[in-house]
C-alpha positions as CSV (number, residue, x, y, z in Angstrom):
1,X,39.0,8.3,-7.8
2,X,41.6,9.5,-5.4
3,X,41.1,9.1,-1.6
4,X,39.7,12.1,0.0
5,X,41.4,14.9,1.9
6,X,40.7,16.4,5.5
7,X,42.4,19.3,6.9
8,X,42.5,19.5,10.7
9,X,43.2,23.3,11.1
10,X,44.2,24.0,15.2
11,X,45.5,27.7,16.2
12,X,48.2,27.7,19.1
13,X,48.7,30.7,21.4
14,X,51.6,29.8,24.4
15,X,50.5,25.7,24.4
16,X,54.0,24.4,25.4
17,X,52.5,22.5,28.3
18,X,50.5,20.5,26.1
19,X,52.1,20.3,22.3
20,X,53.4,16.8,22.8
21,X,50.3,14.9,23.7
22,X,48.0,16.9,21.2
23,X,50.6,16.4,18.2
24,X,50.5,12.6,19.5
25,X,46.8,12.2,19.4
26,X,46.4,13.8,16.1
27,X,48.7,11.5,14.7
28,X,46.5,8.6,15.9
29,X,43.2,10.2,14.4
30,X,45.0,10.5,11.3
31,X,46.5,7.1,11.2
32,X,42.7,5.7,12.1
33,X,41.3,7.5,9.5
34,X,43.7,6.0,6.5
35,X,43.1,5.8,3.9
36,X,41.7,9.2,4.1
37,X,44.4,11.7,3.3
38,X,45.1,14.0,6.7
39,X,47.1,17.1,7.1
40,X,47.0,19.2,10.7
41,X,47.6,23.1,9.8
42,X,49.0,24.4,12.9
43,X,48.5,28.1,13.2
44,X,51.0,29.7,15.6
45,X,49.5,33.3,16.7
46,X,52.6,34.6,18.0
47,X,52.9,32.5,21.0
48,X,55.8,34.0,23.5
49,X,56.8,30.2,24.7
50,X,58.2,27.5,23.2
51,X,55.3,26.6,20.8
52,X,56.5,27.3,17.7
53,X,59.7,25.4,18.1
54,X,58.6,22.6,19.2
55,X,55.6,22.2,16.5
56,X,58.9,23.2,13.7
57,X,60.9,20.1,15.1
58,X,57.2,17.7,15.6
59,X,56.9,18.8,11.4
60,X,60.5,17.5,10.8
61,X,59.2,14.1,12.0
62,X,55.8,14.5,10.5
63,X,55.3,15.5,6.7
64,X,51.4,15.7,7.9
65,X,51.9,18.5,9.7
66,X,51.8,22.0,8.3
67,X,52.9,25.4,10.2
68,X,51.9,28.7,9.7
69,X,53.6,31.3,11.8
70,X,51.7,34.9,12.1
71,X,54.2,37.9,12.4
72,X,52.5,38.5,15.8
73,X,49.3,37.8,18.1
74,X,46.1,38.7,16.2
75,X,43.9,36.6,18.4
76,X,41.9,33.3,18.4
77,X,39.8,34.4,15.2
78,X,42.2,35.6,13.2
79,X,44.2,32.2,13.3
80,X,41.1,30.4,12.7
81,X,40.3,32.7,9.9
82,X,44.8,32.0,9.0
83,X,44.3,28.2,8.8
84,X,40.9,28.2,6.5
85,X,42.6,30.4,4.6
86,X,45.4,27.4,3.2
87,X,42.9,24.8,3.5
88,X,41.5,23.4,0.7
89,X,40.9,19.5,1.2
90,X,37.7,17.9,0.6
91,X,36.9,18.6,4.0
92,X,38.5,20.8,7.2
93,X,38.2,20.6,10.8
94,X,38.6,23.3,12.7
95,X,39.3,22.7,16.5
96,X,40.8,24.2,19.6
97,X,44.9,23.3,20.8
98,X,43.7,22.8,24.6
99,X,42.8,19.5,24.2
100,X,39.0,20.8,25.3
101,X,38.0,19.8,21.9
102,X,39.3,15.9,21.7
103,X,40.8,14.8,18.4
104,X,39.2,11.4,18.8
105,X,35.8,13.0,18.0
106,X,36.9,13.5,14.2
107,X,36.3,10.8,13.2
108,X,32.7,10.8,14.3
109,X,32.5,13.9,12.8
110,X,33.9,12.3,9.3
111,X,31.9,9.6,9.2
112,X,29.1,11.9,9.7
113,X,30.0,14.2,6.8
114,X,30.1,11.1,4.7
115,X,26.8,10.1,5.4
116,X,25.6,13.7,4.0
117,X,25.8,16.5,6.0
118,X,28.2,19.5,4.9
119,X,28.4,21.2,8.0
120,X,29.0,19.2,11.3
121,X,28.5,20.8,14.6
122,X,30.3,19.2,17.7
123,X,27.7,20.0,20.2
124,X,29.1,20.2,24.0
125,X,26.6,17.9,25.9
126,X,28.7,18.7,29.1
127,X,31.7,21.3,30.2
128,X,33.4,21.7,32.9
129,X,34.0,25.3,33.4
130,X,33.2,26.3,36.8
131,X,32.7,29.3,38.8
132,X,32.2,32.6,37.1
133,X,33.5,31.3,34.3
134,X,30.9,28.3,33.6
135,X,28.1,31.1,34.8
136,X,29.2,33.7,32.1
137,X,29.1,31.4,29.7
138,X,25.8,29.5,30.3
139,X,24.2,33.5,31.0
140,X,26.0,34.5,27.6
141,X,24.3,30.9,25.6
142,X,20.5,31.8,26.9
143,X,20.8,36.0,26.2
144,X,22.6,34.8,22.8
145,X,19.7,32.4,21.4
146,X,16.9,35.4,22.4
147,X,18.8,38.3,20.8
148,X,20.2,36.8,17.7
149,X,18.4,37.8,14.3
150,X,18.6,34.4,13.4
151,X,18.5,31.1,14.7
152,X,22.4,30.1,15.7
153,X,22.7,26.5,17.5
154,X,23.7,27.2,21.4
155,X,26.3,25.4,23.3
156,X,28.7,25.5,19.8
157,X,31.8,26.5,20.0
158,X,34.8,26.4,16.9
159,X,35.0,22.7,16.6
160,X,32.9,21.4,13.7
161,X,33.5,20.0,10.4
162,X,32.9,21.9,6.8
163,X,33.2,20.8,3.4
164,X,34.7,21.8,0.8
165,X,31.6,24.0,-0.6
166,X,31.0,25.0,3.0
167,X,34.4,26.2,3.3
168,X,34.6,28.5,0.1
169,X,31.3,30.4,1.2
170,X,32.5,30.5,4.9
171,X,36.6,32.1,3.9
172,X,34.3,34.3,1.4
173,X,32.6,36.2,4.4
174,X,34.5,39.8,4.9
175,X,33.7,40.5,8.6
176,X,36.8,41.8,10.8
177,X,35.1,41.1,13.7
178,X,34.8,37.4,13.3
179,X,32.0,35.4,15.3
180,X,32.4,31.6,14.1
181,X,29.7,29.9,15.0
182,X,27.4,32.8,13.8
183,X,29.1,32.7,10.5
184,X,28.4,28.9,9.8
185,X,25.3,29.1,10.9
186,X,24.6,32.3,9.0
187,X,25.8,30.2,5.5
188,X,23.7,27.5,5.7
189,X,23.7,24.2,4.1
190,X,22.9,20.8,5.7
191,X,24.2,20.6,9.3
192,X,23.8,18.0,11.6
193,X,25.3,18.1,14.9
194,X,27.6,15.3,17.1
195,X,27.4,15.6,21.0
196,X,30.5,15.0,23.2
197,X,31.6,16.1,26.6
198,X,33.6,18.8,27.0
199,X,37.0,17.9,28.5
200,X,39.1,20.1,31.0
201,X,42.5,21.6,29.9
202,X,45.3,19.0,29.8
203,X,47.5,21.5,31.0
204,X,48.2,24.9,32.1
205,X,45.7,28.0,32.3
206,X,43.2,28.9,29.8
207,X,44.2,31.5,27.7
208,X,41.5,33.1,26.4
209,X,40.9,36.2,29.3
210,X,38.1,37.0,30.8
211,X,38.4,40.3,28.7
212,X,38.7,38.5,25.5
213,X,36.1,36.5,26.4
214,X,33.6,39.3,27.0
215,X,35.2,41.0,23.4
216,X,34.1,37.5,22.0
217,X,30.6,38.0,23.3
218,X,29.9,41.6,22.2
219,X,31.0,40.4,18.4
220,X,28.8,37.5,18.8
221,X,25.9,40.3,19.6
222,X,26.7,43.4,17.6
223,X,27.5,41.6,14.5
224,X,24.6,39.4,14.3
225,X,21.7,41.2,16.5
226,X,19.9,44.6,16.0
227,X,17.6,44.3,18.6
228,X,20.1,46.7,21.3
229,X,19.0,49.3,19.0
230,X,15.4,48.6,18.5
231,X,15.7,47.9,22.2
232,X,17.1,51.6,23.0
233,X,14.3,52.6,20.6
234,X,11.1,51.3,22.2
235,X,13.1,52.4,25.7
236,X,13.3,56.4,24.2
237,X,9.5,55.8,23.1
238,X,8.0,54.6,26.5
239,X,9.9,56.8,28.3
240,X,9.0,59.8,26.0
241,X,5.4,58.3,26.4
242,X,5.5,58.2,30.5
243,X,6.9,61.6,30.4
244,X,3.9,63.1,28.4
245,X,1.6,61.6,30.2
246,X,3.2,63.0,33.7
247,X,3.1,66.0,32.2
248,X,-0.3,66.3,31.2
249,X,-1.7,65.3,34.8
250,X,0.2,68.5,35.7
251,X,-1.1,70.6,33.4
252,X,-4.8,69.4,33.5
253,X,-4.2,69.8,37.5
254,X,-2.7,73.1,36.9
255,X,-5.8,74.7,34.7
256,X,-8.2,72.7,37.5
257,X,-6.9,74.8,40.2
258,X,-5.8,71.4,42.2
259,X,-3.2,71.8,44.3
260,X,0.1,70.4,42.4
261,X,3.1,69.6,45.1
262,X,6.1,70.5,44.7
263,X,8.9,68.3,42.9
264,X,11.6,67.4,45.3
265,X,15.2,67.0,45.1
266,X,15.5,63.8,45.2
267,X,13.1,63.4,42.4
268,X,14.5,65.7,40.3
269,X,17.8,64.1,40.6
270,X,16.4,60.2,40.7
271,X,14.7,61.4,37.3
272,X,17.9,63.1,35.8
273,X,20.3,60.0,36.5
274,X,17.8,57.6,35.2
275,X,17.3,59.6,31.7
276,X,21.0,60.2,31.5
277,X,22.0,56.5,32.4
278,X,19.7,55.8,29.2
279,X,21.0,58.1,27.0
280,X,24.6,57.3,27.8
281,X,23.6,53.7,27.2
282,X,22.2,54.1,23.9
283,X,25.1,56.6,22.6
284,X,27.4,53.7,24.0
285,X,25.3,51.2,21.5
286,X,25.7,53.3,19.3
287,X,29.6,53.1,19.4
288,X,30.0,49.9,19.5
289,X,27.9,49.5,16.0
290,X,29.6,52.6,14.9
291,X,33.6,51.4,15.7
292,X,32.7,47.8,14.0
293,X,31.4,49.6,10.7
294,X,34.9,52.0,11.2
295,X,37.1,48.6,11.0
296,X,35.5,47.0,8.6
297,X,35.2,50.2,6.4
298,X,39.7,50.3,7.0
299,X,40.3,47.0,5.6
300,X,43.1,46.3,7.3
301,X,44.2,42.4,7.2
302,X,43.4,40.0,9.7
303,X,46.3,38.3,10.0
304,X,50.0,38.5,8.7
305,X,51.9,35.3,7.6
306,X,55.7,35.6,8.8
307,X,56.6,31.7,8.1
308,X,55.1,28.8,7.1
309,X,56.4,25.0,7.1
310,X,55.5,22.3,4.9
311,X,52.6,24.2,3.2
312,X,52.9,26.8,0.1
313,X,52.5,30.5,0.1
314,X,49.2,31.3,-1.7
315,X,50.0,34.9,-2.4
316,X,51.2,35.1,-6.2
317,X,53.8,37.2,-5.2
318,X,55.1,35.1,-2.5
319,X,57.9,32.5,-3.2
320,X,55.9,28.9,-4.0
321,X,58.6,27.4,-1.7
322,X,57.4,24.9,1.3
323,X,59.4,27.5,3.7
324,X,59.9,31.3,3.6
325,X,61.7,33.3,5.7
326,X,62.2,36.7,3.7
327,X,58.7,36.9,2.3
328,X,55.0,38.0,4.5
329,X,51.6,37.0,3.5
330,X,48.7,39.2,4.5
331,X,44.9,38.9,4.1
């Protein structure tokens, strides 16, 4: 039997500052995991540095290494989504290019899948984020695990381990807005997890924003919760509920002949903003549901292939050459 394969699939988005020690230590992990057969897909998501040539001239010294360069940036999910798309090794890692996740996990996380499991969670025993940034994302973990429809690991982030079978059904999945520790958890199959401690950046500033981070977030919620509408639901109902019930103190006051006071200003206008906030709030839930169903209904493709390097085009109308310029690769 041949050896098995892994893929180790990273996305890089303006990583200059750090390309030269995470090419380094990914060539250790795959050197200490011979005589498993390694290949790193880098994923460049139309970095404005230096990052894609310096990852062209690290896979002139490395046949391991394979690039893909997107026409332009689609985001962090989109590469993901990019590199599973030209995986297809007996197993594939997929892991951050900050150097948060730390390459010498895999081969826990290998050793693990050969013991059984088919999906392999790195667990984040510790971070160190800090400030608002470590209090949005702890806030963002608790609301997460009470809202979801079903029961999605917290404290995962992309770095895990699926195999083979995993991988099919998890490319299979059609979402636009992609949430990827909801989809793996979603697909099931054995999945065991491997705690590590979350590292800080090796260098330069995070580049997920806080805006992307909160666009993150909402996809986690909207594509894999219902409850913010059942929510504005039982909110219309008591409301509705509280309102008839006022009302008929009135009225029974009313044909009593009790004296009914006035209604003042600021009640009137107390009670208007409050029914208004709600009904903005739920027309704004309503949006957000409505604008996912709109992209997904579009089809548009999640990512567009300008280049790649030492890995084939898939698309049968593509060249089958290791490097295109002159032919693009959508999905």
């Amino acid at each position: 039997m041949p050896d098995p394969t892994l893929d180790i699939i990273v996305p890089i988005y303006n990583e200059q500052e750090l390309l030269e020690e995470l090419c380094t230590r990914l060539k250790n992990v795959c050197n200490e995991l011979a005589p498993l057969r390694c290949r790193v897909i880098f994923v460049n998501d139309g970095s404005a540095d230096q990052s894609w040539p310096m990852l062209v001239k690290q896979q002139e010294r490395e046949p391991r290494f394979a690039l893909i360069n997107l026409s332009r940036n689609f985001g962090h999910q989109p590469a993901l989504t990019a590199g599973m798309a030209y995986s297809d090794a007996d197993a594939s890692v997929i892991m951050d290019g900050d150097l948060q996740d730390p390459p010498e996990l895999i081969p826990k996380l290998v050793q693990t899948w050969r013991d059984g499991a088919q999906v392999v969670l790195a667990s984040r025993s510790s971070r160190t984020e800090t400030g608002l940034r470590r209090i949005g994302f702890d806030l963002f973990h608790r609301f997460f695990s009470q809202i979801s429809d079903f029961d999605i690991p917290a404290n995962n982030g992309t770095f895990s381990l699926l195999d083979r079978r995993a991988m099919l059904h998890l490319k299979s999945l059609p979402e636009r807005h992609r949430f990827l520790p909801g989809l793996r958890a979603w697909i099931g199959f054995e999945q065991r997890e491997v705690l590590y401690d979350r590292d800080d950046r090796a260098a330069g500033q995070p580049k997920q924003t806080f805006k992307r981070l909160v666009t993150y977030a909402m996809d986690g919620v909207f594509s894999f919760s219902e409850k913010p509408l059942r929510m504005m639901t039982w909110a219309g109902l008591t409301i509705s509920l509280v309102g008839f019930l006022i009302a008929t103190v009135f009225v029974i006051k009313r044909l009593t002949g009790v004296e009914v006071a006035a209604t003042g200003f600021t009640t009137l206008v107390t009670l208007t903003l409050f029914l208004g906030g709600i009904q903005l709030t739920a027309l704004g839930l309503l949006g957000e549901y409505l604008g996912r169903t709109y992209d997904e209904v579009k089809r548009r493709p999640l990512f567009i292939v300008r280049e790649t390097f030492g890995i084939q085009i898939r698309d049968p109308q593509c060249s089958s050459t290791h490097h295109t310029n002159s032919n693009d690769q959508s999905l």
